[in-house]
N, C-alpha and C positions, 0 to 999 in steps of 0.2 A: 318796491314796485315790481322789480323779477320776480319777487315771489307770490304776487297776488298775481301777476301773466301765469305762474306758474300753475299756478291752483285752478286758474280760471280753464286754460288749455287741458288740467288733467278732469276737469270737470267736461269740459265738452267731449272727451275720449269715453268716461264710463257713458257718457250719454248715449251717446256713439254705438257703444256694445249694449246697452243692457236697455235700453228705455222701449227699443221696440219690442213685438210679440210680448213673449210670458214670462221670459228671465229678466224679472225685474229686484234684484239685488246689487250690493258693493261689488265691486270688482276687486277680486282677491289675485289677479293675475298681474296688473301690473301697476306697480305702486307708485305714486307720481314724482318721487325722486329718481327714478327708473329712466325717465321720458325727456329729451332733449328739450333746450325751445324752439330751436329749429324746425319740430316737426309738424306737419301739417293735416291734424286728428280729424279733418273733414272731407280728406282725399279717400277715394275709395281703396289706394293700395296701400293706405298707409301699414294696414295691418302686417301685410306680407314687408314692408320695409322692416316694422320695426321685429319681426320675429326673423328675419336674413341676418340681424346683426350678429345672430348666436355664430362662435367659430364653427362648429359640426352641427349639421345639422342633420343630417341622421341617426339614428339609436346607434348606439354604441354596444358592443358586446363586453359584459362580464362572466365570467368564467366563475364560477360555485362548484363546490361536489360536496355530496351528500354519500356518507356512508349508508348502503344499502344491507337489509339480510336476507337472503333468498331459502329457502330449507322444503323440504319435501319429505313427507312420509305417509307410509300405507299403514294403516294403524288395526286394519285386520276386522272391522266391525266391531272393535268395541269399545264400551263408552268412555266417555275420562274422568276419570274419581282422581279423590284427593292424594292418594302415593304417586299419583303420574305428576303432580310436580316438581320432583326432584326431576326427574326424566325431563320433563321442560325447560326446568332450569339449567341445566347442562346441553341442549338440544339450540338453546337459543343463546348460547354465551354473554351471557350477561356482563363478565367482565368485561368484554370489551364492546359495549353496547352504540346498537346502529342508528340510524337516524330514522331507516324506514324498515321496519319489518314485513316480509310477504312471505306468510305460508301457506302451502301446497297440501292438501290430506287426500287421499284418498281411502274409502271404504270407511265411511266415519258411521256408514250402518252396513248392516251382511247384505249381500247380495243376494237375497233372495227374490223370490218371483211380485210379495206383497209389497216390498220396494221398490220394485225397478218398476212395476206397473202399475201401484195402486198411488195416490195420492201426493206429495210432497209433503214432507216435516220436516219444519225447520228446527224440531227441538235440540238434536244432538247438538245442531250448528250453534245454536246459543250458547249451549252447555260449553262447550268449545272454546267459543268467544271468552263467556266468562273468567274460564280459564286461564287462558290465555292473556287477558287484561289484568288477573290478579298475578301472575307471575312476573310481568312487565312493569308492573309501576309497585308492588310491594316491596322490590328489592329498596326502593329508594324514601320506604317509610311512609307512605303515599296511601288514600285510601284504593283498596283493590277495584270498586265500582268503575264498568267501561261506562263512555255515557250512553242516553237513549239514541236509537238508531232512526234516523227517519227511513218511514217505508214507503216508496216512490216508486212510482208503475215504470218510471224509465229504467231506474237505476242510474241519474243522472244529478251529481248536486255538482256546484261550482264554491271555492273555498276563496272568500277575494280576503287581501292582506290589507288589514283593517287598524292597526294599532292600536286603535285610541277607542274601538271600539269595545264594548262590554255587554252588548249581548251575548249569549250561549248561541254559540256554531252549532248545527245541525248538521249528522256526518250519513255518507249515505250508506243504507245495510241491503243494496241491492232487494230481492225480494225478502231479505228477513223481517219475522216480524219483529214489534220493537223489545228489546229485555226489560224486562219487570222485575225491580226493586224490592225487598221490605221496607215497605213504609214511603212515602213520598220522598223522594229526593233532589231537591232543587239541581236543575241541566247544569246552572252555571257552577253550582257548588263542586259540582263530579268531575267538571272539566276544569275547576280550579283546583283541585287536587289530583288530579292524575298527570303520569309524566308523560303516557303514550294515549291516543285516541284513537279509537278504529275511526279508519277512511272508507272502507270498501268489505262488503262480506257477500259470497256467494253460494251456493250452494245446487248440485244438481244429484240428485238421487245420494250416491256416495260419494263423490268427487266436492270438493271444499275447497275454496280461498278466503282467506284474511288476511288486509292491508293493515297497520298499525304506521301512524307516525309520530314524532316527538312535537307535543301541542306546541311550544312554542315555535316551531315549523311552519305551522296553518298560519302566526301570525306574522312571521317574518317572509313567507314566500306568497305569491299569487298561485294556490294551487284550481285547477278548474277542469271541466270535464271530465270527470270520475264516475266513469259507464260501466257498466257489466255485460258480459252472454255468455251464452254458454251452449255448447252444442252436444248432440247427443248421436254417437255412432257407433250404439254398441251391437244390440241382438237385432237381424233385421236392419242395420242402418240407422237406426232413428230410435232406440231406446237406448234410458242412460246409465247402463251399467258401466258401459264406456265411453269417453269423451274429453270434455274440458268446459271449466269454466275461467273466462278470462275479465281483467281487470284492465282500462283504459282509461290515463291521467295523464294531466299535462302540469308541469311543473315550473313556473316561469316561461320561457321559451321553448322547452325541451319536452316532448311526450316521449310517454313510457306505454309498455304492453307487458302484463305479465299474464301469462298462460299455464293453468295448471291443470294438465292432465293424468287420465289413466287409459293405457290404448293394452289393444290385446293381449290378451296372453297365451304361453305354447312356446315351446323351443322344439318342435318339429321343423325340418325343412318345408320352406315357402311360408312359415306363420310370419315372418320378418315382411313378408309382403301386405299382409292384413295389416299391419300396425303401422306400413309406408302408406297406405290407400287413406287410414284411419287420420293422419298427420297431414295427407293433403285434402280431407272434408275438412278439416279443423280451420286451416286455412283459407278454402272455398268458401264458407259457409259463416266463418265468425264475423260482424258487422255490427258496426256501432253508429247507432243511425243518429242524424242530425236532430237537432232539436229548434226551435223558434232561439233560445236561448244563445244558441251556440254565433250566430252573428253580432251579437253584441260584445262576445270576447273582447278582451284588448289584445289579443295572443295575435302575432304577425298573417300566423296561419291558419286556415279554419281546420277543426279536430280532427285525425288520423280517420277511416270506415275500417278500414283493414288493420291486421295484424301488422301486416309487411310497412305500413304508412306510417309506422313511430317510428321517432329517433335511434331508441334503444328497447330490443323488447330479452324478456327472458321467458323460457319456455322452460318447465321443470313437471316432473313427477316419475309416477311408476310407468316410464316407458314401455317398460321390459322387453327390451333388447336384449337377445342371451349371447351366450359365446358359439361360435361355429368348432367346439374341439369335443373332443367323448370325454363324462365326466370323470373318470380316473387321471387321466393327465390334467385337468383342468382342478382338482383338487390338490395334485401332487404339486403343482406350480402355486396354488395357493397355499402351501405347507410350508414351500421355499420362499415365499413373499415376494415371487417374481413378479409386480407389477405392471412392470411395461412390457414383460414376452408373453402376461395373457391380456392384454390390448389389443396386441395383432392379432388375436380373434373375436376381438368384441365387434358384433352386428352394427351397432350404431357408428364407431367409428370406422367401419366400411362405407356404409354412409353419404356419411361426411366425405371421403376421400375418393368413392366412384362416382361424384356427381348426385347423390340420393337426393331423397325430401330434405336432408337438412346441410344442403350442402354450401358451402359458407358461413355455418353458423359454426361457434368457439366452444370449447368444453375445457377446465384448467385441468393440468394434471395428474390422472388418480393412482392416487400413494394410500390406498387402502384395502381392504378385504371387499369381495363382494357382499352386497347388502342382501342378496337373497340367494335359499331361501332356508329358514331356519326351523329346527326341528319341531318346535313350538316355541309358547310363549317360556320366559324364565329358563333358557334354553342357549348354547352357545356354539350347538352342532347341530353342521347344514343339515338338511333335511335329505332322506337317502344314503346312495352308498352302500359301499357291501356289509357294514354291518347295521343295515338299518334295522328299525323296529319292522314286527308285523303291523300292515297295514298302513306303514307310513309312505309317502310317496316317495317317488324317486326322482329326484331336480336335479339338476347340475346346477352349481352357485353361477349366479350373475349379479354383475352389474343394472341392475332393473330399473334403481332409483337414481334420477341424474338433474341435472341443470347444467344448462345452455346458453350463450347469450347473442346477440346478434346490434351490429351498430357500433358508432363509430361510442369514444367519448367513454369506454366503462374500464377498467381494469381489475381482474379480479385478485384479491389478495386471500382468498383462502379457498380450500374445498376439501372439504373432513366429513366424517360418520360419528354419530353419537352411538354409545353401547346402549342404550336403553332394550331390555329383552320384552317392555310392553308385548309387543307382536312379532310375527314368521319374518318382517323385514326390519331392520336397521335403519333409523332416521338420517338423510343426510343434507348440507348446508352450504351456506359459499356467501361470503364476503364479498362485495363489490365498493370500489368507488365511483360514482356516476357524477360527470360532469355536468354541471345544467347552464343554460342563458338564460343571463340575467338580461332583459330589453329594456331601458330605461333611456329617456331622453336627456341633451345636454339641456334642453329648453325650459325654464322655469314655469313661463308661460304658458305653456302646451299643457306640460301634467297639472297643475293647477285647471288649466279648462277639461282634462278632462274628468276630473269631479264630478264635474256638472254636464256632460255632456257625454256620457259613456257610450252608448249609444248613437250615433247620428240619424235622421229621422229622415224620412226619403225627401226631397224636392216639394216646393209646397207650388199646387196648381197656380198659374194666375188667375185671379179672379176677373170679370170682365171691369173697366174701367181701370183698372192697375196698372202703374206702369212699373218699367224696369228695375227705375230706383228703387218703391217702393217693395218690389219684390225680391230685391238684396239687404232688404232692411234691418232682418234682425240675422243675430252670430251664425244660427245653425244654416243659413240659406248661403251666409258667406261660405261658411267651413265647406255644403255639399258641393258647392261652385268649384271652388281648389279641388277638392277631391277628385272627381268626374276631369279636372285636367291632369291629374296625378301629380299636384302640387307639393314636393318633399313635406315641407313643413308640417302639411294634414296629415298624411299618412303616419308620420312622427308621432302627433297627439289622438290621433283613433286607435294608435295599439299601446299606446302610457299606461301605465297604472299605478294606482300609487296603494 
């Protein structure tokens, strides 16, 4: 007899939720051994009783970190053939492999006039990618194929964590176009054999980024809002021989900003000003504009516009900041491997320490040779100096190529330079672990609803003749009613994801 009350009561509850409007399905939120007999499934507050029972009823925070790789290099305009893999492979430390890879190139074509002014090509960038993705997943016996890139006018995909799902993710390639295979190749097949997947690729004249993650990443994390721009302030202001193009993602709770630039060049006095002016366009002007998409998030907060509006951002490339010393002493100290007595001349960490454009911002510390600039390629003497060649320039070695980080949540555990003599600069890297929020509810109920309700739908008008009751009648008109009072428990199940 209790059990047929029972049954009977949990059948008037799904009726309750589901029989009005269009969610007309079982209720997979609360299962009738769940449900007291006590309670009373025809009272309008029941809902809110019975989801008050949970002990917390707020998201609760977990704490994740994800080994990051951050690396930067000017690679001189030219292209990447097959011996530059060992250079990668060493470049990108495979033995102790990250969970996200993000690198920085600059000059991935010469800077000349029919570049910087005529057309965009995205070939090199491909070429690149390719690269790149066969270095990455072939150590692990994996076929080298990245997968196809969708080309998207925003540069905006969202990566929801899906388990159970078995369609092929579509990753976003910024404005690239998409790579093309020999021979057809099943999406799902490329991304069930590869260990990394490009997330993010962009390109502006010579200046490059590529985001790489570990696939089973995309399926274990809610990754979302994976935007691109890129600004351009090189000749004139507004051509891009100089600039940045930047990558904006959120990961769980936590967004990210990575920025990879190449700002002026010149170790004259006052050129440090050109590239302070150039660092705050970069800033002014970089924007990541909302989408229709972007309120449907389940993420607590709606997406960063700014650079400065992530949690955690890293800003890397060929800054070129030189040193304030005459290159003969500034060689001599590089001879003695005096690292930190030629610091107190590095530009950049002036900077930082007078208040400059980056001031606040972290740099771990550098235990190595300057990265520029070198005499040529295949080459392991700076460029200049009193016994230079005829007709070779005269540089004083700098620190050119750097990474930076800003935010709370990151720890860096390395910052090193590869030998590769590819090109005039030295490739350099850095290890991070980034903390992320994880937002998950104690509430069973909640994330179960919102499967079905990712989205909440605005207020539905009254119609004439309608009354109040009926216009509380079905789930989604309860939920915006709680919400609109800033009821915990809704706020709780519109940012869940499962």
């Amino acid at each position: 007899m209790e059990g047929e009350s029972h049954k009977s009561k949990s059948s008037r509850f799904r009726k309750y939720w589901f029989t009005a409007g269009k969610l007309k399905r079982p209720d997979p939120c609360c299962p009738s051994n769940e449900i007291s007999d006590g309670d009373d499934y025809e009272s309008e507050n029941f809902l809110e009783k019975v989801l008050s029972r949970s002990v917390d009823m707020a998201p609760y925070k977990l704490a994740n970190e994800l080994r990051i790789f951050v690396g930067t290099w000017n690679v001189a305009g030219r292209s990447p053939i097959g011996s530059l893999a060992v250079d990668l492979d060493d470049w990108l430390n495979l033995k102790d492999a990250a969970d996200l890879y993000v690198l920085g190139f600059q000059e991935i074509v010469p800077l000349q006039t029919r570049t910087v002014v005529g057309a965009e090509d995205t070939t090199k960038a491909t070429n690149w990618n390719l690269l790149i993705g066969k270095i990455l997943n072939d150590k692990y016996g994996c076929p080298w194929l990245t997968p196809m890139m969708t080309n998207t006018a925003t540069g905006d995909e969202d990566y929801k964590r899906n388990k159970d799902s078995k369609r092929p993710r579509s990753f976003a390639g910024g404005d690239q176009t998409p790579i093309k295979f020999p021979g057809r190749i099943p999406a799902n097949r490329v991304m069930g054999g590869s260990r990394y997947v490009l997330l993010a690729s962009k390109k502006m004249v010579g200046v490059f980024i590529s985001v790489w993650i570990k696939r089973d990443l995309v399926r274990k994390y809610y990754i979302s809002n994976v935007k691109v721009c890129s600004v351009a302030c090189g000749i004139m202001g507004y051509l891009g021989n100089k600039g940045s193009v930047s990558v904006s993602m959120s990961i769980e709770g936590t967004s990210f900003c990575f920025v990879a630039a190449h700002l002026a060049s010149g170790e004259k006095k006052g050129d440090e000003r050109r590239r302070n002016r150039q660092v705050s366009e970069i800033f002014r002007r970089t924007f990541f504009a909302r989408t229709p998409k972007d309120d449907c998030y389940p993420n607590p907060r709606p997406p960063p516009l700014t650079i400065l509006g992530h949690d955690q951002i890293f800003w890397f490339g060929d800054l070129n900041y030189r040193l304030y010393l005459e290159d003969s002493f500034a060689r001599q100290l590089i001879k003695e491997q005096e690292w930190e007595a030629l610091q107190e001349f590095d530009q950049l960490r002036k900077e930082q320490e007078a208040g400059g454009v980056f001031q606040g911002w972290r740099e771990g510390n550098i235990e190595f040779a300057p990265t520029y600039k070198y005499s040529s390629s295949n080459c392991n003497r700076y460029s200049g100096g009193p016994l230079r060649r005829t007709g070779e320039k005269q540089r004083t070695p700098a620190w050119c190529d750097r990474i930076l980080w800003y935010g709370k949540g990151v720890r860096q555990l390395s910052y090193f330079r590869s030998e590769s003599k590819f090109s005039d600069h030295r490739p350099v890297s850095a290890q991070f672990l980034a903390q992320i929020e994880l937002l998950e509810s104690t509430n069973p109920r909640v994330i179960a609803l919102s499967k079905f309700l990712p989205c909440i739908p605005p207020p539905k008008q009254m119609v004439k003749g309608e009354t109040n009751e009926e216009a509380k009648s079905t789930l989604a008109a309860l939920m915006v009613k709680d919400r609109e009072e800033s009821s915990p428990w809704v706020r709780n199940s519109y940012r869940t994801n499962i």
